[in-house]
ROSE-4610 file (N, C-alpha, C; in Angstrom, 1 decimal, always signed):
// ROSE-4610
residu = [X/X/X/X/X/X/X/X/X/X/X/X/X/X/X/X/X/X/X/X/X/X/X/X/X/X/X/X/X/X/X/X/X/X/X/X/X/X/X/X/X/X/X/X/X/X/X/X/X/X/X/X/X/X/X/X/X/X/X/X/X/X/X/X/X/X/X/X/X/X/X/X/X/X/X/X/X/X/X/X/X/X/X/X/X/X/X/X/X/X/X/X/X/X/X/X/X/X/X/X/X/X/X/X/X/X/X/X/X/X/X/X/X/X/X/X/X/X/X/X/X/X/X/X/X/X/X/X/X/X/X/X/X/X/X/X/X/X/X/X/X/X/X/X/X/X/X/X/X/X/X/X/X/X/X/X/X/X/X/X/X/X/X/X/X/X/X/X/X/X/X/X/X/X/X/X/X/X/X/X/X/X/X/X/X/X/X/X/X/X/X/X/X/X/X/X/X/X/X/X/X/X/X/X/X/X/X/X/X/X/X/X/X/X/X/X/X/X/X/X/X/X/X/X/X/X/X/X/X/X/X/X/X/X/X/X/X/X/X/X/X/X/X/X/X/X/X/X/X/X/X/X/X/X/X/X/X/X/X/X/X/X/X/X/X/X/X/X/X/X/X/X/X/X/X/X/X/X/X/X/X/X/X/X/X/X/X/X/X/X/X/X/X/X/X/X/X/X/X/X/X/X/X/X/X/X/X/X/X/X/X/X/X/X/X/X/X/X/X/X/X/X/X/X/X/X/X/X/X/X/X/X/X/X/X/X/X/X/X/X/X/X/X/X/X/X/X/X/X/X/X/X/X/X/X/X/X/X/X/X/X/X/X/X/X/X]
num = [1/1/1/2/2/2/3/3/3/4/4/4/5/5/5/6/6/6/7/7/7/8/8/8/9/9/9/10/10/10/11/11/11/12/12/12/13/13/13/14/14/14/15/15/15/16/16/16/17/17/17/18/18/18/19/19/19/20/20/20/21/21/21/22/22/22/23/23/23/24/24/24/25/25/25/26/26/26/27/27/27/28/28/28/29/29/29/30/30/30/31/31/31/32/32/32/33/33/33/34/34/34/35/35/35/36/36/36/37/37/37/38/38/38/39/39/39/40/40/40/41/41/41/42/42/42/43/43/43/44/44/44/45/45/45/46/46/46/47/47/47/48/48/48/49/49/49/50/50/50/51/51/51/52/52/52/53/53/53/54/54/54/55/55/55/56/56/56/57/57/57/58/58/58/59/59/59/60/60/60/61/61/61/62/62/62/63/63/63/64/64/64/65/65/65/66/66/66/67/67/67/68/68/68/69/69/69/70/70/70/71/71/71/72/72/72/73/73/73/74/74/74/75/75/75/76/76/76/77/77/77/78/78/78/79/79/79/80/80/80/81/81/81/82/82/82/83/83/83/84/84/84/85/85/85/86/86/86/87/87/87/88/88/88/89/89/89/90/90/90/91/91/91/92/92/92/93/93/93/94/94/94/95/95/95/96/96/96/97/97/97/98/98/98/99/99/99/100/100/100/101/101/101/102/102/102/103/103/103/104/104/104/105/105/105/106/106/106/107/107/107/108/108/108/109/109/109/110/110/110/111/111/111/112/112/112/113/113/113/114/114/114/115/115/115/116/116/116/117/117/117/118/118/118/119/119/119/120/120/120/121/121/121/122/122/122]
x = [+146.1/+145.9/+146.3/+147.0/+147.8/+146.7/+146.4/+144.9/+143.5/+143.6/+142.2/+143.2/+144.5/+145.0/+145.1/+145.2/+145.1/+143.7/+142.6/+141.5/+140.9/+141.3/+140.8/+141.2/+143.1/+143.7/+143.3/+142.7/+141.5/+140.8/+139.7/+138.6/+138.7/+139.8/+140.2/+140.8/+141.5/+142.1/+141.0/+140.1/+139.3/+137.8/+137.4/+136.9/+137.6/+138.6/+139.6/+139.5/+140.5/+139.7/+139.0/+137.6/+136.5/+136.3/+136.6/+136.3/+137.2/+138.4/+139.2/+139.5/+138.8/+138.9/+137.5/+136.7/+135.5/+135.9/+136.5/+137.1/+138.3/+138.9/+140.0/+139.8/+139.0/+139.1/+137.4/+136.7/+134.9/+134.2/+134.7/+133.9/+132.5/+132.3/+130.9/+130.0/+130.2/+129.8/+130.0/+131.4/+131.1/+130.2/+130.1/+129.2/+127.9/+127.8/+126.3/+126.1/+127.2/+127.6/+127.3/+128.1/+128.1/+127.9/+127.1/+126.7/+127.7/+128.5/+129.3/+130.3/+130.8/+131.8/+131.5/+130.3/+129.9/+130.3/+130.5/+130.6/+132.0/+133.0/+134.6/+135.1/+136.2/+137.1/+137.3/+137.4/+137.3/+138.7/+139.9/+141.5/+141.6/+140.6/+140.8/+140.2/+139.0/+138.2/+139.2/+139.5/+140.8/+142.2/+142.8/+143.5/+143.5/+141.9/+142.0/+141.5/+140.8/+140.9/+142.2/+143.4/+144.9/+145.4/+145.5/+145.7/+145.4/+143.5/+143.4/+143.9/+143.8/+144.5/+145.8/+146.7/+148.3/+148.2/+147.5/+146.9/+146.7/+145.4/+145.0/+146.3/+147.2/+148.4/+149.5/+148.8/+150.4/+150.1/+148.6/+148.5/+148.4/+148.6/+149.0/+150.0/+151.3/+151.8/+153.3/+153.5/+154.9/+155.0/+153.2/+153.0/+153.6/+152.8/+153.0/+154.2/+155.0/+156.5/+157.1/+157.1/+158.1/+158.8/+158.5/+159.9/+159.3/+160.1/+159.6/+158.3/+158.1/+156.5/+156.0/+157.0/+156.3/+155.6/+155.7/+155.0/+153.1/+152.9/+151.5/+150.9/+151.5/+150.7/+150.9/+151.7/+151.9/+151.0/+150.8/+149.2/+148.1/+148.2/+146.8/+146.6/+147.6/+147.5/+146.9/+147.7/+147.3/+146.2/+145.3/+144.0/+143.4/+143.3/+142.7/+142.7/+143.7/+143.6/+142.7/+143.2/+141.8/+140.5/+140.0/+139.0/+138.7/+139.1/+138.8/+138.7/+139.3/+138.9/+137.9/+137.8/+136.1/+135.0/+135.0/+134.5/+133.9/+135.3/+134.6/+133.9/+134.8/+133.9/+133.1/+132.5/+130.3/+130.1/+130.8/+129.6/+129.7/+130.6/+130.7/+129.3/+129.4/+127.9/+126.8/+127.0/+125.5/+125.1/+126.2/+125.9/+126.1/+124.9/+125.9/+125.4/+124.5/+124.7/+126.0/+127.1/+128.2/+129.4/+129.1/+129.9/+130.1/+128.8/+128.7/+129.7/+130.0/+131.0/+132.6/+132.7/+133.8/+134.3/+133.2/+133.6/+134.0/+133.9/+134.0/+135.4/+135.8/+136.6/+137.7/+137.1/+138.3/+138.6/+137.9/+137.8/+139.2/+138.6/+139.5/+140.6/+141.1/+142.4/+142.9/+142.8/+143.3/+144.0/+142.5/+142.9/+144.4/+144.3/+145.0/+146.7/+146.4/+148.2/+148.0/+147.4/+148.1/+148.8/+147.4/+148.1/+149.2/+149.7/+150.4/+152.0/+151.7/+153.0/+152.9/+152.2/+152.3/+153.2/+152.5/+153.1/+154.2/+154.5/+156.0/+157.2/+156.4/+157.6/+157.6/+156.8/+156.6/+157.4]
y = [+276.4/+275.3/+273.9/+273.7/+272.6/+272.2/+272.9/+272.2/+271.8/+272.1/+271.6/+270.6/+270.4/+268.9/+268.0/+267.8/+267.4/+267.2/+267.5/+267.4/+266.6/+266.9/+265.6/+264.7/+264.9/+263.5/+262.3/+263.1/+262.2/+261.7/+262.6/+261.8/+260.8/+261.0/+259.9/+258.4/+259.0/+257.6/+257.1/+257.7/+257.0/+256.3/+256.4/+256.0/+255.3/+254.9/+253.6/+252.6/+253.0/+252.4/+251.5/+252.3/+251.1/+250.3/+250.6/+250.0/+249.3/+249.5/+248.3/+247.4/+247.3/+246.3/+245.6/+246.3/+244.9/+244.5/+245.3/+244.0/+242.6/+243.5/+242.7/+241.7/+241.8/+241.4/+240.1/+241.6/+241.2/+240.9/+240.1/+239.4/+238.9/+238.7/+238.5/+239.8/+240.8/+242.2/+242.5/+242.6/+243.6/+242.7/+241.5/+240.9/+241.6/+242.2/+243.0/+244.3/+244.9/+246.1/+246.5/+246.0/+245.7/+245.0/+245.2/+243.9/+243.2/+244.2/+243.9/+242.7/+242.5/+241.4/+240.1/+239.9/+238.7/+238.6/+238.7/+239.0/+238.9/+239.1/+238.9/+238.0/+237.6/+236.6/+237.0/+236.5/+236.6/+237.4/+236.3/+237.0/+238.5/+238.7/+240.5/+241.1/+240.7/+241.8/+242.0/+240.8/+241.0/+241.5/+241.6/+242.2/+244.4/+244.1/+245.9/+246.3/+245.4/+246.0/+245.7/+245.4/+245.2/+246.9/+246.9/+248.6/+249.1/+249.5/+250.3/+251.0/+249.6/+250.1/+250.5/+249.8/+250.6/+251.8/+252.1/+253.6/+254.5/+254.4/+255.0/+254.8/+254.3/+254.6/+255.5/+255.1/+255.8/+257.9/+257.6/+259.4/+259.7/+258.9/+259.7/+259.7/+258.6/+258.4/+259.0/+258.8/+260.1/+261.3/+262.0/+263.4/+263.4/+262.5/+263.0/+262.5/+261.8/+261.5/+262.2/+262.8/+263.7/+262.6/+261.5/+260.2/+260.1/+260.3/+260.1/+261.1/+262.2/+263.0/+262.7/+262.6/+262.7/+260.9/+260.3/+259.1/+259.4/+260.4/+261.1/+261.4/+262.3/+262.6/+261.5/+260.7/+259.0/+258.3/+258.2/+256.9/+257.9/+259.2/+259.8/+259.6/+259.5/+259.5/+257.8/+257.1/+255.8/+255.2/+256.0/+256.1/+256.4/+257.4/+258.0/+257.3/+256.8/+255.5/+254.2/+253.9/+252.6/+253.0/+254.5/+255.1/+255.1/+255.5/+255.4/+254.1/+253.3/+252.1/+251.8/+251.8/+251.7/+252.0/+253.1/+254.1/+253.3/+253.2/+252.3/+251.1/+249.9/+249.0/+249.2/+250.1/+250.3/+250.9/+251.7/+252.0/+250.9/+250.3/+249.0/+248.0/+248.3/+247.4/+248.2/+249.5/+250.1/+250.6/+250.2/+250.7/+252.6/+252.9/+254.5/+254.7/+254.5/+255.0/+255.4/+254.1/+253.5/+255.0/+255.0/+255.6/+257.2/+257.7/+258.9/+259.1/+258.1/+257.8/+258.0/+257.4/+257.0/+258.5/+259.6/+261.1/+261.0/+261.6/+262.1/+261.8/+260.4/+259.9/+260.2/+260.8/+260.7/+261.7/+262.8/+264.5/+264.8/+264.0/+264.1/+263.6/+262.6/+261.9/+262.8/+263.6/+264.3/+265.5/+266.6/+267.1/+267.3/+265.8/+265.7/+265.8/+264.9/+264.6/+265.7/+266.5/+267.7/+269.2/+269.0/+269.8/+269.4/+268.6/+268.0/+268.5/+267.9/+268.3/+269.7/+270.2/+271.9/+272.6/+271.7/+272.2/+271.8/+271.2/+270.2/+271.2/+271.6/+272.4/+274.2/+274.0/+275.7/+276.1]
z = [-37.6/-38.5/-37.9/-37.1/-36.2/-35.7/-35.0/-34.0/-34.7/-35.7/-37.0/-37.7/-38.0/-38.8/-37.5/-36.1/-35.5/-35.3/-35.2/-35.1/-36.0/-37.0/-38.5/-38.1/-37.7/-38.0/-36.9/-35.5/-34.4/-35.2/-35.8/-36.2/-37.1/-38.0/-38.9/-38.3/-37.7/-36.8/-36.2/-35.0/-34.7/-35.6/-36.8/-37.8/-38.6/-38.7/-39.3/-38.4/-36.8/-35.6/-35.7/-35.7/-35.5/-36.5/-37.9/-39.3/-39.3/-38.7/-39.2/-37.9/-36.7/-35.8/-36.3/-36.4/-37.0/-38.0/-39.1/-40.4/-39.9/-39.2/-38.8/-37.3/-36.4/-35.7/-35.4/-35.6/-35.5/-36.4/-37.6/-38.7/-38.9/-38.1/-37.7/-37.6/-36.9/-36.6/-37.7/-38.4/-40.0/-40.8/-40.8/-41.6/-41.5/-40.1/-39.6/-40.2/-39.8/-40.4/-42.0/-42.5/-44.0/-45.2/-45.6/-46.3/-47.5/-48.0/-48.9/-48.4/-46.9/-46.2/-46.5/-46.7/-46.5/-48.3/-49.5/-51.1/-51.1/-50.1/-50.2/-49.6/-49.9/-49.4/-47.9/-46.9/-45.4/-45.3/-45.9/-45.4/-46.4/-47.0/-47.6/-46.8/-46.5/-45.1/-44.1/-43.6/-42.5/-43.0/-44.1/-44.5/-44.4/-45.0/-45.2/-43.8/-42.7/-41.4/-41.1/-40.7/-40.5/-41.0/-42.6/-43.0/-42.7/-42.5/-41.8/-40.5/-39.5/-38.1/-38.1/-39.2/-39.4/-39.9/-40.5/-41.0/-40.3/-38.9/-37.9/-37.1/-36.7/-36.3/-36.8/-37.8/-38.6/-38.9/-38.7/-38.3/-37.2/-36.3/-34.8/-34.3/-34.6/-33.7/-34.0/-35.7/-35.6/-35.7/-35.7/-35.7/-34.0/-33.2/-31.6/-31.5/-31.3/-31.3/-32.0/-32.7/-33.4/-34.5/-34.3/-34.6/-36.2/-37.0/-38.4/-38.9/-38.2/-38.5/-40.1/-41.0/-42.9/-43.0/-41.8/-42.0/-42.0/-41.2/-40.8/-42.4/-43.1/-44.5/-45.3/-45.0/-46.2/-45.6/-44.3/-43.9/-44.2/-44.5/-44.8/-46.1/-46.9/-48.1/-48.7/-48.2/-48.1/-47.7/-47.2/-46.6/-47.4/-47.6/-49.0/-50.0/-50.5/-51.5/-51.5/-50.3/-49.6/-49.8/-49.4/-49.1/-50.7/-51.6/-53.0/-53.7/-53.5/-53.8/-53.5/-52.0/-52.0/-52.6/-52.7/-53.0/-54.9/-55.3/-56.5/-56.5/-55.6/-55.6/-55.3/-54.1/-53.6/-55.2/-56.1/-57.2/-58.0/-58.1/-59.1/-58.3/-57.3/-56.6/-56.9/-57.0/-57.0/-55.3/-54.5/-53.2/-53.2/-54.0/-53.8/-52.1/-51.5/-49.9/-49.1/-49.4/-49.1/-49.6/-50.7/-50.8/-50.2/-49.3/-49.0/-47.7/-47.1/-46.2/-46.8/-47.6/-48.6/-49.0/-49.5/-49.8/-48.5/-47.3/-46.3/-46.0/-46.0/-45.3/-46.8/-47.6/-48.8/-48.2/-48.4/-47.8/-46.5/-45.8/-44.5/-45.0/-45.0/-45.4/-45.9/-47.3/-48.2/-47.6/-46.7/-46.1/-44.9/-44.5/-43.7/-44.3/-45.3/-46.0/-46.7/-47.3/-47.8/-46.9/-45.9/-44.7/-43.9/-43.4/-42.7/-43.9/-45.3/-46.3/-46.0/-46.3/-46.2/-44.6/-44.0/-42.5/-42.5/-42.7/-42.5/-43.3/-44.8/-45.4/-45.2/-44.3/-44.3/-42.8]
């Protein structure tokens, strides 16, 4: 089971990753990307790409350091939260496409911080 929560917790980091260096960094690109950026305040786009990338960090790096490991299922969990948020706002837009991503990435997240509690206390 270690090597499938580590497997999520890649794919999740690296899917925050990209979503949150174009929010945060490539404003222009997510403007490409997504249509909803251009409908928000610029320092919130750049705000939720910033979390996200503390997020995608925060599931790798005290699972593999050992240094604090219960930070791993709290940025999944906190992920998951972001990911639902979204997930409302696209239906509050009517973007349901958007949100088919939003399941996924709820999916995984979830997965991950519940597995990771589980592993941790067993």
């Amino acid at each position: 089971m270690n090597v499938v929560l580590w497997i999520a917790q890649g794919i999740l980091a690296l899917g925050f990753v990209y979503s949150g260096w174009l929010k945060a960094f490539q404003y222009e690109a997510a403007k490409t990307s997504w249509t909803w950026v251009s409908d928000v305040p610029k320092d919130l786009v750049f705000f939720i790409g910033l979390v996200e990338l503390l997020g995608a960090i925060g599931l790798i790096l005290p699972q593999a350091t050992k240094i604090v490991p219960v930070l791993a299922p709290l940025a999944a969990a906190g992920l998951a939260a972001i990911v639902l948020f979204g997930a409302v706002f696209h239906m509050m837009r009517g973007e349901y496409g958007e949100i088919v991503v939003n399941i996924i990435f709820l999916a995984f997240a979830l997965f991950v911080a519940i597995g990771r509690l589980k592993w941790m206390l067993s």
